[in-house]
N, C-alpha and C positions, 0 to 999 in steps of 0.2 A: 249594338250599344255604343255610344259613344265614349269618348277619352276624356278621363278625370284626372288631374295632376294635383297633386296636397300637396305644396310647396312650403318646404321650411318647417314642416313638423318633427317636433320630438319623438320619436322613436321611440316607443315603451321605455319614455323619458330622456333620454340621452341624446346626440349631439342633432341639432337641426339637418334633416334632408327630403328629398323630396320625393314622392311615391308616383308614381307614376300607374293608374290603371287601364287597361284595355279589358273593353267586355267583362267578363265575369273574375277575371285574374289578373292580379299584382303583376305588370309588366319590367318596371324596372323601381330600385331605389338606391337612389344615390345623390349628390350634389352637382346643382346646375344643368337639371333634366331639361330638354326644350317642352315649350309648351305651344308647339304651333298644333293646331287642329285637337285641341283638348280644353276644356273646360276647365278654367283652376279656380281653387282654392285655397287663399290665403290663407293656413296653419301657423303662421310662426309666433311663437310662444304655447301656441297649444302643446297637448300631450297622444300622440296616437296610438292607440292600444288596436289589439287582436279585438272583434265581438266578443261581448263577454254571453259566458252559457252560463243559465242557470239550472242545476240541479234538481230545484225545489221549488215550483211555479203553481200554484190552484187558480186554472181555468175555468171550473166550474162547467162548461157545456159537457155533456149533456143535462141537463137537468135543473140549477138556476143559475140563468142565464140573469135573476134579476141582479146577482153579483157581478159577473163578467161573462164573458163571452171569446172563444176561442179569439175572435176578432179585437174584440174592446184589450184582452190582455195581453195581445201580440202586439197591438199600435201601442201600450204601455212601456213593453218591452222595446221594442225602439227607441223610443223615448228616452229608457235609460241606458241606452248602449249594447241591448243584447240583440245577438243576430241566432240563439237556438233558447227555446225553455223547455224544461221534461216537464211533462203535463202530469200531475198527480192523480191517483186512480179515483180519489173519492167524489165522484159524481153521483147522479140518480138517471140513468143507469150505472152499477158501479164499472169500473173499466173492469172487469175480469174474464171478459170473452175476446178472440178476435175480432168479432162486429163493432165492437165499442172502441177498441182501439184503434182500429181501421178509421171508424168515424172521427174519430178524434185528429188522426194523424190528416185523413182526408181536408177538414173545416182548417188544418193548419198548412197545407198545399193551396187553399183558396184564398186564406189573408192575406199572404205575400209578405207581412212584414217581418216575420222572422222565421224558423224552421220551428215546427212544433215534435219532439218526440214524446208519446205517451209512457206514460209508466204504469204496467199494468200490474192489478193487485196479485196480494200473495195468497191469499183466500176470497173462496167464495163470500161475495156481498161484504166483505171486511169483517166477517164473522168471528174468523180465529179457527173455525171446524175444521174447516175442509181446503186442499191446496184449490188455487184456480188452474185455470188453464194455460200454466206458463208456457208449454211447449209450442202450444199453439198460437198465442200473442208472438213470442217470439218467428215463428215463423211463418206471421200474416205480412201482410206488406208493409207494416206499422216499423218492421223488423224491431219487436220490442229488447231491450238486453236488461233495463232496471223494475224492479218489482219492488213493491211496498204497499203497506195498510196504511200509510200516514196518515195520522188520524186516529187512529189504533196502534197498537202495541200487538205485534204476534208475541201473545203472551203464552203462548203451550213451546213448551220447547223440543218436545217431538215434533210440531207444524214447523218449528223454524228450522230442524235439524234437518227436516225432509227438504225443503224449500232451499235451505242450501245445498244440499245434495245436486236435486234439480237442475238448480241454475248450472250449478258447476259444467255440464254437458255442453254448454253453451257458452260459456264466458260470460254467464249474465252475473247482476248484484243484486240481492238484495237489501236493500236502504230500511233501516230498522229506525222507528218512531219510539224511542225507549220509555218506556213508562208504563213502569208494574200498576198494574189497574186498582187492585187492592189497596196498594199503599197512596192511593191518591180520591179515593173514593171523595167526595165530597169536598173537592181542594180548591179555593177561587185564586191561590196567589201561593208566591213562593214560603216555603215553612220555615219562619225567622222571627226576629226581635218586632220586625213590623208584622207581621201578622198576626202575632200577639197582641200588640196593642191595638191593633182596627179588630180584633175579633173574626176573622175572617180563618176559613178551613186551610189549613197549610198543606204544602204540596213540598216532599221532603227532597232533596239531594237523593237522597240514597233510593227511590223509588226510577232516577234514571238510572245511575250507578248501578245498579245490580242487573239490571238488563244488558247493558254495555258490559258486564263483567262474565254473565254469562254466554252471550252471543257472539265474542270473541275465543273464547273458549271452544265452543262449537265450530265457528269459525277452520279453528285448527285443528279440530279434530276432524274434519272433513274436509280438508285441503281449500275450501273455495273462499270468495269473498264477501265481505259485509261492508256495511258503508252506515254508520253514524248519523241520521237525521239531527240538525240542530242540536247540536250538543252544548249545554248551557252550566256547566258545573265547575268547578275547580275539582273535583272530585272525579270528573269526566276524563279531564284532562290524563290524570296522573295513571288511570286506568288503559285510554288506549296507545298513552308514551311508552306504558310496560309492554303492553302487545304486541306493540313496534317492535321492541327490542327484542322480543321473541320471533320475530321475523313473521308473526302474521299477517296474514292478508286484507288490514281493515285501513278504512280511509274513513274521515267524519267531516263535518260542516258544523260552521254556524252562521247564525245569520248576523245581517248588520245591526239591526235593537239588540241584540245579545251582546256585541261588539259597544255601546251606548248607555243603555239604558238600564236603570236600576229597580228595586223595590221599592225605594223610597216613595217614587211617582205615583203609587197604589194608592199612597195617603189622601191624595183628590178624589179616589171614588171615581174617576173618568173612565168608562167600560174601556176608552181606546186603548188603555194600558194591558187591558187582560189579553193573554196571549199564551200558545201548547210551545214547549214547554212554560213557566213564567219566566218574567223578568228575575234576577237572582240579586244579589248583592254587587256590591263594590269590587268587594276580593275575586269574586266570580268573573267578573268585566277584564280585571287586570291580566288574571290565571288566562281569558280563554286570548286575549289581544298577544298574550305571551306563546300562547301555542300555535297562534297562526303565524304569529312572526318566526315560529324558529323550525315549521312545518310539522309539529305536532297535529295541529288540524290543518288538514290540506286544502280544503277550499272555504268559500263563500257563500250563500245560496239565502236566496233570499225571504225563503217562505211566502213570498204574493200567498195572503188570504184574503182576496176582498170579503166585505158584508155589505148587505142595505144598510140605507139608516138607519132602521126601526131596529135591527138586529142589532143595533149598536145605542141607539139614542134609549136608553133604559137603567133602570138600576143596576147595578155592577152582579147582583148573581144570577140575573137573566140573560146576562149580555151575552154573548158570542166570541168566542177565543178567536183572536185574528187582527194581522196588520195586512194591509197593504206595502210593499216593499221595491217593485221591480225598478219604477221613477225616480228613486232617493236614496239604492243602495251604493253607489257609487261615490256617491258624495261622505256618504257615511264612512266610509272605507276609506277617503282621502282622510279625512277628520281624527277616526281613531286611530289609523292606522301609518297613513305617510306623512302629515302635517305632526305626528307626534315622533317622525324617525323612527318607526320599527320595521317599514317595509318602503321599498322603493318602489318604482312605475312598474319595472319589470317585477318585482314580485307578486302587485297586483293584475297585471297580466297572467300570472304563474296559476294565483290564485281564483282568480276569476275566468278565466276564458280556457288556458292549454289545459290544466289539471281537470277540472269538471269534466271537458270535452273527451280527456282520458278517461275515464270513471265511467261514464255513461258510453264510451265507445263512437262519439257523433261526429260522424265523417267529414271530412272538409272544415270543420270547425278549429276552435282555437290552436290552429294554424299560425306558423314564423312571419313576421312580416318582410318578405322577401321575393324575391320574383318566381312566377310561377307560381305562387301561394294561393289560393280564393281569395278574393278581394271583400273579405268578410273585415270588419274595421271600426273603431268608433275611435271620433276626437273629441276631445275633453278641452275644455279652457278653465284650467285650474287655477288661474288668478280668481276666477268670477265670486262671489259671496251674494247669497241671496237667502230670502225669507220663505219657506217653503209653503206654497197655496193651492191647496188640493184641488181649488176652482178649475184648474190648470189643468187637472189629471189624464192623462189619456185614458185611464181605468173606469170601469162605470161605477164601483166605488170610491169612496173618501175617508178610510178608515186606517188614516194617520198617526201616526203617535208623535211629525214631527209639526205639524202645523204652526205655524208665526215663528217656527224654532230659524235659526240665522244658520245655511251649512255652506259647505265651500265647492267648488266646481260645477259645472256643468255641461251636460253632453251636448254638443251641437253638430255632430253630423252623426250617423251610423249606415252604412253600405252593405246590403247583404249580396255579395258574388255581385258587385260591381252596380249595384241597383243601389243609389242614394232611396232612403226609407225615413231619414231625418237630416233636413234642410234647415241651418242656420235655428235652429231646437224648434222648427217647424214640422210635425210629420206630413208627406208627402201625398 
């Protein structure tokens, strides 16, 4: 492979220098590297981050593919900067065997453009009955370490008590989609002053909150760890800041429309708004941008749900819970989060790429930008301001929630172990 030089970039923000790569590894970084027999790259004023991981990715293969496709949502993922996504187990077939996740991880060895790790479920068929076959995902070639129903709620709490147990043996997580079933029976939107006045089935705070309050509890009473799916509450917040401080072992997420977007939006009727968990409040937006700023919530994760059109183009209580997210989370992230001063380059690095890569165990990933490091990378041109046009999408969905919306930055290169995969916001 040939020699790549990014001359003049920012450093997960900070003082312009020049990165220097050889084949698959960060050979040097410093100022006034030579560029004889390398390929450059003018970066200067850009912003260079670590690949960002995502946590929280729905591929969809095996089973509809008319959504995505291991492929279609890995060229996405480049696109927005990530060089790893953990593939969610809720497919047809579900991921609960080694064959499925084997397949999974294999179609993600064949795309090339980012690392695929599967997530394999915590019960059979996402039923809630019965464990899967964690021990064995974990040690198929896939080498699984994250488990979850996402999509489902392991709502038995002897299934989740046993499952954390499990994992424990392993150093594996399980990633809990919080939402008591019951209390959400027939909910199209978040349970508020708007949902009263559109008449629509409310979905309460407290149906996440009591899962998170439970399963952090379990949590500690069985030494292992848990990890937070999309956590969208102010109520969320205050529950696993208290666990922290008990020294338990929980980490959580949220995503960038949870970071954005409100209840109010519901009042259009635009299916593109419905979304697991909902859109919340005001208060909610400010509580969760607070806890990611002061590492209450420790990452990012995007939730990628593509849908078809049809799945989408309908009255709002047929429509399909889901955004698409992997192409426009980044921006999102500059927006709420650093263009508002609550987090810098390197926090967003912190948050997007090292942290995750932690959590999920995925090797070689968000990684120091420093020599000898994998040449795993995306650059950002954070001046840019554009109108966001799903026409565009490397996704084989278009199930936006920011379309014609105006965000700020964009990715224009992303390297995985030394291989350009997005050329000048060109994929490769």
């Amino acid at each position: 492979m040939s020699k790549i030089l990014i001359r003049g970039a920012k450093v997960l923000g900070g003082e312009p220098q020049d990165v220097l790569i050889d084949g698959q590894t960060i050979a040097q970084v410093g100022t006034g590297l030579p560029a004889e027999g390398a390929e450059v790259v003018e970066a200067g004023g850009k912003v260079l981050l670590p690949g960002l991981v995502d946590l929280h990715t729905h591929l969809r293969e095996p089973g509809r593919e008319d959504s995505e496709t291991v492929l279609t949502g890995t060229r996405a993922a480049a696109s927005g900067g990530y060089t790893t996504v953990f593939a969610m187990a809720n497919t047809f077939p579900v991921a609960d065997t080694a064959g499925v996740v084997e397949q999974v991880w294999r179609l993600g060895k064949e795309s090339g453009y980012c690392d695929v790790q599967p997530i394999g479920a915590v019960t059979v068929g996402l039923e809630g009955a019965k464990l899967a076959e964690l021990g064995a995902m974990h040690e198929s070639a896939a080498g699984v370490t994250v488990f979850s129903d996402d999509g489902k709620c392991v709502h038995d709490a002897v299934i989740m008590r046993r499952a954390l147990e499990y994992v424990k043996a392993f150093g594996g997580v399980v990633a809990q989609h919080a939402q008591e079933p019951r209390l959400t029976e027939g909910a199209q939107m978040n349970e508020g002053v708007v949902s009263a006045e559109l008449g629509l089935g409310g979905w309460p705070a407290v149906a996440e909150e009591s899962i998170i309050a439970r399963d952090v509890l379990l949590a500690e009473h069985v030494g292992s760890r848990v990890h937070i799916c999309h956590l969208s509450t102010a109520g969320s917040v205050e529950i696993v800041r208290w666990a922290k401080s008990r020294g338990i072992d929980v980490t959580a997420e949220v995503t960038p429309h949870h970071l954005l977007l409100t209840d109010e939006l519901v009042r259009s009727y635009n299916p593109v708004y419905k979304v697991n968990p909902p859109l919340r409040t005001e208060r909610d937006v400010m509580a969760l941008r607070e806890a990611l700023a002061d590492g209450t919530i420790d990452i990012v994760a995007t939730d990628h749900a593509p849908h078809p059109h049809e799945d989408k183009d309908c009255e709002w209580a047929a429509a399909a819970m889901g955004m698409v997210g992997l192409e426009t989370a980044l921006s999102v992230v500059q927006e709420t989060m650093v263009d508002t001063g609550l987090l810098d380059w390197a926090g967003v690095a912190d948050r997007m790429s090292f942290t995750p890569a932690r959590i999920g165990r995925a090797a070689g990933q968000g990684r120091p930008v420093s020599a000898g490091e994998p040449a795993n990378l995306t650059l950002v041109d954070t001046a840019y301001r554009g109108r966001v046009d799903p026409a565009g999408f490397a996704s084989r969905s278009r199930n936006t929630p920011y379309e014609g919306r105006e965000l700020p930055g964009r990715v224009t290169h992303t390297w995985l172990r030394g291989k350009a995969t997005l050329v000048d916001g060109k994929l490769t």
